[in-house]
C-alpha positions in Angstrom: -1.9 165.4 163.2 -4.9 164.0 162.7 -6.0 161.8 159.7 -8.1 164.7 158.0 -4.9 167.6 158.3 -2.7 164.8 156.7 -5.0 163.4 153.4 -5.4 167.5 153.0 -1.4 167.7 152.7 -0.9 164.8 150.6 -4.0 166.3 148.4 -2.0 169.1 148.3 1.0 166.7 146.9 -0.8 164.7 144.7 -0.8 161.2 146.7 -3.7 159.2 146.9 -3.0 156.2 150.1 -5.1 154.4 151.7 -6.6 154.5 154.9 -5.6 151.4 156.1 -1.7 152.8 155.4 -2.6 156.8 156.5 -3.0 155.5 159.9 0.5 154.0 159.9 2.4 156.7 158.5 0.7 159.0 160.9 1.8 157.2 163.8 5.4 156.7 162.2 6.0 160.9 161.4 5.2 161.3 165.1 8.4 158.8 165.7 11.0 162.0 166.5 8.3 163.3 168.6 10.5 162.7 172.1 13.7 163.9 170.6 12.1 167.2 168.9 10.6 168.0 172.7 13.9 167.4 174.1 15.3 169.9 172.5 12.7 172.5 172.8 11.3 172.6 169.0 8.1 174.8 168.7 4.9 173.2 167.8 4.8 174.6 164.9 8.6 173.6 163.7 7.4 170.1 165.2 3.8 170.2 163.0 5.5 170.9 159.8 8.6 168.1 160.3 5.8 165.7 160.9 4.0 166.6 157.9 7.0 166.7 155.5 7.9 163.2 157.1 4.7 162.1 156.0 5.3 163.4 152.9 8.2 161.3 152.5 6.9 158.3 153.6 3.5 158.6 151.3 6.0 158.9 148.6 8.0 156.1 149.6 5.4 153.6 150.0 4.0 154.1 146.6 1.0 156.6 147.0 -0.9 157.4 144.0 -0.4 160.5 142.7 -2.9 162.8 141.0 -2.6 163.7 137.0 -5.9 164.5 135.8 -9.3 164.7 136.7 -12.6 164.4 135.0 -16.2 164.6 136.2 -19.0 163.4 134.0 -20.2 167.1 133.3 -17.1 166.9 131.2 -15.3 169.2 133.6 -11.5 168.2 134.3 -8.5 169.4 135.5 -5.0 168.3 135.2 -2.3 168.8 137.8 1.7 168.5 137.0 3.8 168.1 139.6 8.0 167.2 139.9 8.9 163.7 139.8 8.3 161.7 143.0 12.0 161.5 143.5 12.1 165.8 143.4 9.0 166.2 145.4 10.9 163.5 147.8 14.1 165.9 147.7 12.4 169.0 148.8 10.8 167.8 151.2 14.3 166.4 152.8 15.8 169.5 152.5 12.9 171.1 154.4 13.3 168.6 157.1 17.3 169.8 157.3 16.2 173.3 157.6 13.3 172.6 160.4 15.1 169.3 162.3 18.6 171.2 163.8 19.1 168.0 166.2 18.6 165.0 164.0 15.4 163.7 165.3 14.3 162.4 161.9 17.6 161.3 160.5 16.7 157.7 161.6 13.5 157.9 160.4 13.8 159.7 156.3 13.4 156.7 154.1 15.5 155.5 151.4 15.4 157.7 147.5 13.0 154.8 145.0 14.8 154.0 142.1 18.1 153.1 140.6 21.7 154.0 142.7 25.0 153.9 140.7 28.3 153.4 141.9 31.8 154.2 140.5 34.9 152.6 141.0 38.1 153.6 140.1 41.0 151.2 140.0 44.6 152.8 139.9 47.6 151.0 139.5 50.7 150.0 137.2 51.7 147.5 135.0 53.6 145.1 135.6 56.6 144.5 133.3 
């Protein structure tokens, strides 16, 4: 993937990041690389699970994401997309559907935002 292909997909998304960063997150999709060739994953199955990962991790490291443009003709345009946390979840489920052998389950970061946990205590009283 080169740096060109993966700003064009994250255009596509809506996230804005850096250079600097692109580079990283390039390098880091093509982490499962050896374990997807292992297995015998097409190219094409093994293009698209590097650009969802790069989805993921654009999302993740809190790319800018697009909600209006204007020009100074006057011309603009607005774009609305899912929330990051839906966009993050489709593109997870695409990686499930594409990645059969786990190669990326190491590598999928964490959900942003808030986790809740629920505890249920059961018992008697004592008399």
């Amino acid at each position: 993937m080169t740096e060109s292909e993966a700003q064009q997909y994250l255009q596509q998304l809506g996230i804005t990041v850096p250079s600097v960063i692109l580079t990283r997150l390039i390098s880091k999709s093509q982490g499962a690389d050896a374990c997807l060739d292992e297995n015998g994953v097409s190219a094409d199955d093994k293009a698209l699970i590097q650009f969802y990962l790069l989805g993921l991790y654009a999302i993740s490291s809190g790319g800018r994401r697009v909600k209006s443009q204007s020009a100074p003709s006057g011309a603009s345009q607005s774009y609305e997309y899912g929330s990051l946390v839906d966009q993050m979840r489709q593109l997870k489920a695409s990686l499930a559907v594409l990645d059969k052998y786990g190669c990326t389950a190491g590598l999928i970061p964490a959900e942003p935002g808030d986790t809740a946990a629920l505890f249920v205590v059961t018992g008697r009283k004592c008399p």
